[in-house]
C-alpha positions in Angstrom: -142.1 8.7 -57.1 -141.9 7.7 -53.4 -144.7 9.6 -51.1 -143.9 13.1 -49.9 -144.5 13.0 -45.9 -145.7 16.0 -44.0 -147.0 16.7 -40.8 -150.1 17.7 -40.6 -152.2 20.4 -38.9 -155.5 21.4 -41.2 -153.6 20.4 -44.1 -153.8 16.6 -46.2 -150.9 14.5 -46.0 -149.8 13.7 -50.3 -148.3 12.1 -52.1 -146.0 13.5 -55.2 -147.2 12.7 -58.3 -148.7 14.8 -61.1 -151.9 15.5 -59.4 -150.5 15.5 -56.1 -153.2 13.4 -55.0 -153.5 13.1 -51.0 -153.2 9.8 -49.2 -155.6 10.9 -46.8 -157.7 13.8 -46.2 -158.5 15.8 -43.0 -162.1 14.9 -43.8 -161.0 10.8 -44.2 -159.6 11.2 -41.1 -162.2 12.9 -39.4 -164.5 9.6 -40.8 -162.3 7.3 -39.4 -161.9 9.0 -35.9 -166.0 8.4 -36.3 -165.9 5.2 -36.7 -163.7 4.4 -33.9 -165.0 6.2 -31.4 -168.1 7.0 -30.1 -170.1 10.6 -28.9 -168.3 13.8 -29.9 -165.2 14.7 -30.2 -162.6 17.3 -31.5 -159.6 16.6 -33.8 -156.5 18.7 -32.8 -154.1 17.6 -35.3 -153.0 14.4 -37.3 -149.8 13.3 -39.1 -148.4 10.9 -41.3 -144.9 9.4 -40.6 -143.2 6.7 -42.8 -142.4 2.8 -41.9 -139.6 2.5 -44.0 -138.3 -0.6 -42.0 -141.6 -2.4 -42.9 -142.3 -1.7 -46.1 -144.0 -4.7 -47.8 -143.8 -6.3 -51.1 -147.2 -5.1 -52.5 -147.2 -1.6 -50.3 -145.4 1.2 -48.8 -146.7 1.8 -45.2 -147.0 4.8 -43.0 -148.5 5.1 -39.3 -151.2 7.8 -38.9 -151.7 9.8 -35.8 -154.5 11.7 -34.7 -154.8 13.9 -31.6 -158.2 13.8 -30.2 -160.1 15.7 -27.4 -162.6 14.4 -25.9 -164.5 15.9 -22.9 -161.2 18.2 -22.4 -158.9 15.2 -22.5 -156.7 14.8 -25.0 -155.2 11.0 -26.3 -153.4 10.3 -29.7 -155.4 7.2 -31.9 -152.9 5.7 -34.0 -153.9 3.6 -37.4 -151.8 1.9 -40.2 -151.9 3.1 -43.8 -151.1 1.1 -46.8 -150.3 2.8 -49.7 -149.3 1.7 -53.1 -146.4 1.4 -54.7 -144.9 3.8 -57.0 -145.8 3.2 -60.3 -142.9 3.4 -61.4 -141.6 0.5 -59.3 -141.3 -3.5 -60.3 -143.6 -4.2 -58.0 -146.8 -2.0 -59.1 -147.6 -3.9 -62.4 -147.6 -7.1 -60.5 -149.7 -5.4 -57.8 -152.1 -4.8 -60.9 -151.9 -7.9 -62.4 -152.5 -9.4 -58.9 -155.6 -7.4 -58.5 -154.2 -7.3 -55.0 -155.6 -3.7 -54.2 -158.6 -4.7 -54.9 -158.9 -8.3 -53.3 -157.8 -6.7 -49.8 -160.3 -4.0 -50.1 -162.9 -6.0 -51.0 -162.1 -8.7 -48.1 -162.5 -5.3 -45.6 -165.5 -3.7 -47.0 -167.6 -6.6 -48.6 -166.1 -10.1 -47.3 -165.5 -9.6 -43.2 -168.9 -7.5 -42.6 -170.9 -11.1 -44.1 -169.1 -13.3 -41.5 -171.5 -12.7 -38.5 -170.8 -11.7 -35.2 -168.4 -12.3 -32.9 -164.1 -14.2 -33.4 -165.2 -15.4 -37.0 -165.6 -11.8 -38.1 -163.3 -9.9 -35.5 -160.6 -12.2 -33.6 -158.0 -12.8 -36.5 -158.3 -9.4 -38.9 -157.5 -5.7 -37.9 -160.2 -3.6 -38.0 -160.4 -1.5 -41.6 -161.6 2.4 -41.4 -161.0 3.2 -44.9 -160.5 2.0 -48.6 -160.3 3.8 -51.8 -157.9 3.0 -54.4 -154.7 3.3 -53.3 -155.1 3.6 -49.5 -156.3 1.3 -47.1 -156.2 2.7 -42.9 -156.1 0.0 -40.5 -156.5 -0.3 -37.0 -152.5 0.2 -35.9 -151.6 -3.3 -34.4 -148.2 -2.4 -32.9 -149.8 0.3 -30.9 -152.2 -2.4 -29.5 -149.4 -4.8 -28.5 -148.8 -6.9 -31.3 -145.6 -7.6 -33.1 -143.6 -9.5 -36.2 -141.4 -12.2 -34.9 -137.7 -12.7 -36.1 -138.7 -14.8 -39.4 -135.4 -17.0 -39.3 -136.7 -18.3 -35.9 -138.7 -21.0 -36.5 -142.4 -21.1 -35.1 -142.5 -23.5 -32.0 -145.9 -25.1 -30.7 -147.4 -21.9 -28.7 -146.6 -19.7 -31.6 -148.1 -22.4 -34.5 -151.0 -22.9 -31.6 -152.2 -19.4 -31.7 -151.8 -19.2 -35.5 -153.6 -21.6 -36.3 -156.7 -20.9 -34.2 -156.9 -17.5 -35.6 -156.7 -19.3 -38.7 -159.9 -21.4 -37.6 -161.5 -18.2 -37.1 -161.1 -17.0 -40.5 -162.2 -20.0 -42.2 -165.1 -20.7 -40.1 -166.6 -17.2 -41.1 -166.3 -17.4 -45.1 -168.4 -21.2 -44.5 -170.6 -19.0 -42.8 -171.1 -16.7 -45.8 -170.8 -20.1 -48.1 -173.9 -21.8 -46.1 -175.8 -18.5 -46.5 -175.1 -18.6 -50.1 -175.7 -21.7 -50.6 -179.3 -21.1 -49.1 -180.1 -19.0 -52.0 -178.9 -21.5 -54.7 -175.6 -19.2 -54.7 -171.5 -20.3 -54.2 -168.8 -18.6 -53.1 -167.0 -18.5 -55.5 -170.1 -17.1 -58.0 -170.3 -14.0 -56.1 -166.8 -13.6 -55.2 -164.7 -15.3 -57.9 -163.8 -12.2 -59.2 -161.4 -11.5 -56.1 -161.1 -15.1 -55.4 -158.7 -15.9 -58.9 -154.8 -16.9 -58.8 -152.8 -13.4 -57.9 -149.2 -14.4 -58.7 -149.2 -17.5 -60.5 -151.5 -17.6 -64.0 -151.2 -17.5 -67.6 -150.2 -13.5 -67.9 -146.8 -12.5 -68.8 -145.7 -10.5 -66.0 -146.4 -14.0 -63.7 -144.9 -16.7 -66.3 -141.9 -14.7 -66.0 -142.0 -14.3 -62.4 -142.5 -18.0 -62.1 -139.3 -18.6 -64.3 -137.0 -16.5 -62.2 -138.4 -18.5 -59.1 -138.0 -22.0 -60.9 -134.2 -20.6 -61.7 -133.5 -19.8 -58.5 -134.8 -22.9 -56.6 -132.5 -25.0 -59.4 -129.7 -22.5 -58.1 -130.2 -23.5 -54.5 -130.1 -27.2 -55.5 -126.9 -27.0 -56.8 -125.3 -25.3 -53.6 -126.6 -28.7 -52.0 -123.2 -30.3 -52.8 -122.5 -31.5 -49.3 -125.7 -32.9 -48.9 -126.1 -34.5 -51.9 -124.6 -36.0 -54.7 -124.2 -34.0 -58.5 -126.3 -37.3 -60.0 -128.7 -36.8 -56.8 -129.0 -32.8 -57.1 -129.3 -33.4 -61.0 -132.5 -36.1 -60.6 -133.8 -33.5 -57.8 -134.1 -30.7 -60.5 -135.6 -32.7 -63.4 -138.5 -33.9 -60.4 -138.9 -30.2 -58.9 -139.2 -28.7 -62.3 -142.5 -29.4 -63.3 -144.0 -29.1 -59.9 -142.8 -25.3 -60.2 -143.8 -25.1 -64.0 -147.5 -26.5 -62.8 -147.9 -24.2 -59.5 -150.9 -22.5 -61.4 -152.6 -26.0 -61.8 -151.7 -26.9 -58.2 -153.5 -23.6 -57.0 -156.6 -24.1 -58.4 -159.9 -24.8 -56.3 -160.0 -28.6 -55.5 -162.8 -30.8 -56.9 -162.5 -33.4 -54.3 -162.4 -31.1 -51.2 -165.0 -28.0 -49.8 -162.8 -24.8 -50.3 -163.1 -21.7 -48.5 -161.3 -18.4 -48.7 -157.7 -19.0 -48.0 -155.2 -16.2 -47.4 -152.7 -18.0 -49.1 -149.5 -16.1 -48.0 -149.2 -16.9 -44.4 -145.4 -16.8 -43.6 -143.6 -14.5 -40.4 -144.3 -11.0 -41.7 -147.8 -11.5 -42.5 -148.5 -13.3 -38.8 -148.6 -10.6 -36.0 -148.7 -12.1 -32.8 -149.4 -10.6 -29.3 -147.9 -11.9 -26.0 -149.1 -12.2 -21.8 -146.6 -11.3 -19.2 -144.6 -14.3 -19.3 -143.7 -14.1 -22.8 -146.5 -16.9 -24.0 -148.4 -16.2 -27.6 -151.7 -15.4 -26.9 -153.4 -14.5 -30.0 -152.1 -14.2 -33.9 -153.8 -11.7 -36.2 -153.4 -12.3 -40.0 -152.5 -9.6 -42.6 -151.9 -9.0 -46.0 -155.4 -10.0 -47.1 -153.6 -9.4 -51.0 -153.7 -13.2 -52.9 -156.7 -14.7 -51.4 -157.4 -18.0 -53.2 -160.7 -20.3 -53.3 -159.0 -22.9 -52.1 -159.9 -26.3 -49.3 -158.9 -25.0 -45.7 -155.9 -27.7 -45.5 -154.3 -25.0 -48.1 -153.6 -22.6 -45.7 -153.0 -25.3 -42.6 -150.4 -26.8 -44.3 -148.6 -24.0 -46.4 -148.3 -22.1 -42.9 -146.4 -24.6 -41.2 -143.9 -25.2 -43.9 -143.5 -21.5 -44.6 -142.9 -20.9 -40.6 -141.6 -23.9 -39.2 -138.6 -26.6 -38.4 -138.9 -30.5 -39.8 -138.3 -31.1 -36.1 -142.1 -29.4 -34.7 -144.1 -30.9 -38.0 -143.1 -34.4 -37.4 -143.1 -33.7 -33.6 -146.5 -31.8 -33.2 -148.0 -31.3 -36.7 -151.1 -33.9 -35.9 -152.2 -32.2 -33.0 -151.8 -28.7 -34.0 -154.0 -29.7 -36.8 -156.4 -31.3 -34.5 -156.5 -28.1 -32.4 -157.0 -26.0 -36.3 -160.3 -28.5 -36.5 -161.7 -27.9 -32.6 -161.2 -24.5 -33.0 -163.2 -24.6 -36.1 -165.9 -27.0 -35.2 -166.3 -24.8 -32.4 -166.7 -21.5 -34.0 -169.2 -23.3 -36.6 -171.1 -25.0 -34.1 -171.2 -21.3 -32.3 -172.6 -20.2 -35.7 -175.3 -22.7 -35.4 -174.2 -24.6 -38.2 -173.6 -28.3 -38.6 -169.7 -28.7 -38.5 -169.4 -31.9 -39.8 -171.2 -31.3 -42.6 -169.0 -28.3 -43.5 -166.0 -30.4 -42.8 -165.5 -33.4 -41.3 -161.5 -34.6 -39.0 -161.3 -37.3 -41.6 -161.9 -35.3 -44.8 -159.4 -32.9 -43.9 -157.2 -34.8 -42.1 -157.3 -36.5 -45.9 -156.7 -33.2 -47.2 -153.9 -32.3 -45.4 -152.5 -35.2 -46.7 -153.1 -34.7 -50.6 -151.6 -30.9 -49.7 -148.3 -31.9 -48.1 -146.7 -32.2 -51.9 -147.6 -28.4 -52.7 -146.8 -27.2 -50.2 -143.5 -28.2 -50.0 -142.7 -26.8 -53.4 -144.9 -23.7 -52.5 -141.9 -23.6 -49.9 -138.8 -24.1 -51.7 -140.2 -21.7 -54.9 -140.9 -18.9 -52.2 -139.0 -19.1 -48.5 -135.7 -17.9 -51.1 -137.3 -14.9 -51.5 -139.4 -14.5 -47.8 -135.7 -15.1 -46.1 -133.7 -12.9 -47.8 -131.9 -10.6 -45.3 -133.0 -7.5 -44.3 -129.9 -5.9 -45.8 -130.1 -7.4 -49.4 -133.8 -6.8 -48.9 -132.9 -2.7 -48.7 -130.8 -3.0 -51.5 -133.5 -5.1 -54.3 -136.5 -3.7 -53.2 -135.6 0.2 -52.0 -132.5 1.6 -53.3 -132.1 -0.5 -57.3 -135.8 -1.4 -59.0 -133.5 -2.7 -62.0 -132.0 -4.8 -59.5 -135.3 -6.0 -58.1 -137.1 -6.4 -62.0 -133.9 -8.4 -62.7 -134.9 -10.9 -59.7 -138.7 -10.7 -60.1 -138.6 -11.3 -63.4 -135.7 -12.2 -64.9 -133.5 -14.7 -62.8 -133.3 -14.4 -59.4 -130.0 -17.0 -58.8 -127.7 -14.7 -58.2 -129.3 -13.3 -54.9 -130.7 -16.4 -53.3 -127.3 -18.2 -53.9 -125.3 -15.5 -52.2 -127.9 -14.6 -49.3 -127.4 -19.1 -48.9 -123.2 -19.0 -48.8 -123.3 -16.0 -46.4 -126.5 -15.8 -44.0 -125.9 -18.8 -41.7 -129.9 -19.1 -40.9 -131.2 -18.6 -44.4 -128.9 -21.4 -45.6 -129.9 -23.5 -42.2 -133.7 -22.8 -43.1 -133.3 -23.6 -47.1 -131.0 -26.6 -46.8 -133.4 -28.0 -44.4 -136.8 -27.7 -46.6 -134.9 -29.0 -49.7 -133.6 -31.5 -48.8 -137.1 -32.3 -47.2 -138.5 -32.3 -50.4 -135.5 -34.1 -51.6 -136.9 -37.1 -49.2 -140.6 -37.2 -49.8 -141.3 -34.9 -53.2 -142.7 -37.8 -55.5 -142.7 -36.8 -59.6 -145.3 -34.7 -60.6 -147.8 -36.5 -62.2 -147.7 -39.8 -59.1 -148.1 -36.5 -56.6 -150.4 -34.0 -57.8 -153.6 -32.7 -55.4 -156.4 -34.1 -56.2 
């Protein structure tokens, strides 16, 4: 059942189930109030309220507000709770099966704390205050400024700019833990590979038929391409797209030609929060969502974010040197480290890399931007008001939705069209194309 809300005063916000088991406690939140803030203070009240409009996939979210007095002021502190799912929801055996509880958890209490001082470890995350297991409380970024763009707009230079330097930051602070690592004989992905595994796409059940309803509705969309393209072109697009989506497991795994790092691996508009100056500019991008990370070469993420967020028309028009900031930014924050960048990664490795990714990520594009686009409307209706509605589209065939959101929601079809017949264009057959 869906969390019971209360306001609170001295008593623990819960959530309905057999045990009634609290989301968070008044001693939780007096914890995280001491983590925050420093000397004494008193805690007057606190209270949960629900973000039903911003419910994700993987969680249900709430903002938490404490009153505080300190030196006879008073000020509110506001955080953001995750919770999970109800377990009686779609969505919660694929949270389990995606370990993706416990990935974000550990990235907060084990993974950012081992990335040194300074932006690697604290200029692209929130800050965490709390993790069990099935809460995480978060420093609340809309109270700070920061915001979720429209996600049928497409990302324009500023926006990709400040995306991709945060995304510099992150990277640059798990070689920092790799190079420490490796200076005890250890890797990465030794200590960490239990977190570092593929989430959504492996061999278990619940994700080969997850995979199948995506596959089904990409072939779906292909077929609406009738104006574009002729029933002998959409019919050879299918029979190439087909195994690229039947080997997505294959195409996730770590590369043994490239360095990899952690990746986040699920950077489209809602899991991007950006913050603006007066004018209106981007001036810094936080990334959230840590729930599929992947051991995977830093081009992974580079490139999967600008098909996931962007027009044809800003790749080919600034894609080289939004990639060239991605590398300064990173050279820099390695060089900061006191690490040699070059020998982390070179501009011509991954400029290689980026290269050897472009195939996947176009098909990591067309198999997921049907689902990422859908409208908020249809989005209500499959994922909060029907869970046999959404189990028939995770898992069963998802056609029927991401054909009718295509015919009726001028920007998803705009935004679909585009990145098919992209890969239309340049997707070669599997086998000539596959990532190194």
């Amino acid at each position: 059942m869906k969390p019971k809300l209360i306001e609170l005063n001295d008593v623990s916000a819960t959530m309905e189930s057999e045990a009634e088991s609290p989301l968070v406690t008044k001693e939780e939140v007096l914890s995280i109030l001491s983590k925050k803030l420093s000397g004494k203070f008193e805690l007057v009240e606190y209270k949960l309220r629900s973000l039903n409009s911003t419910n994700g996939f993987l969680g249900i979210y709430y903002g938490l507000t404490a009153l505080v007095k300190i030196d006879g002021v008073t000020k509110e502190h506001k955080f953001f709770l995750k919770a999970q799912p109800s377990k009686q929801s779609p969505q919660f055996d694929l949270l389990m099966a995606a370990k993706a509880t416990e990935k974000e958890s550990a990235m907060y209490t084990e993974i950012i704390p081992r990335m040194g001082n300074g932006s690697c470890c604290s200029g692209w995350s929130a800050k965490c205050y709390l993790t069990k297991e099935n809460v995480l409380v978060l420093d609340d970024l809309f109270a700070q400024g920061y915001v979720t763009t429209d996600k049928y707009v497409p990302f324009d230079y500023n926006h990709c700019l400040v995306v991709l330097r945060s995304l510099a930051r992150f990277h640059a602070g798990s070689f920092i833990i790799d190079e420490k690592l490796r200076s005890e004989n250890k890797s990465l992905f030794e200590v960490y590979g239990d977190i570092l595994g593929e989430s959504l796409y492996n061999d278990s059940g619940i994700s080969t038929r997850m995979l199948s309803s995506c596959i089904l509705g990409t072939m779906s969309l292909i077929d609406l391409l009738q104006k574009e393209l002729s029933e002998s072109e959409r019919a050879e697009f299918k029979e190439r797209v087909r195994p690229w989506g039947e080997n997505t497991e294959e195409l996730l795994n770590p590369s043994k030609k490239y360095r990899n790092v952690i990746c986040h691996r699920d950077l489209w508009a809602n899991n991007l929060m950006l913050k603006y100056d007066a004018s209106g500019k981007p001036e810094h991008c936080c990334l959230i969502d840590l729930q599929i990370l992947r051991y995977n070469p830093p081009a992974t993420d580079c490139v999967y974010v600008l098909y996931l967020t962007t027009d044809r028309e800003t790749r080919n028009k600034h894609g080289e040197s939004l990639l060239r900031m991605y590398y300064e930014t990173l050279e820099r924050e390695l060089t900061n480290a006191g690490l040699d960048s070059k020998r982390c990664l070179d501009w011509p490795t991954f400029r290689k890399s980026c290269e050897d990714t472009r195939s996947a990520a176009i098909v990591y594009a067309i198999m997921n931007l049907p689902v990422m686009l859908l409208h908020p409307d249809m989005i209500k209706k499959q994922f909060n008001d029907s869970p046999e509605l959404l189990n028939e589209s995770l898992y069963n065939d998802r056609s029927a939705v991401v054909c009718n959101q295509f015919l009726n929601v001028k920007p998803y079809r705009e935004r679909l069209t585009e990145v098919l017949l992209e890969a239309y264009e340049f997707l070669p057959r599997y086998k000539e194309g596959i990532r190194p």
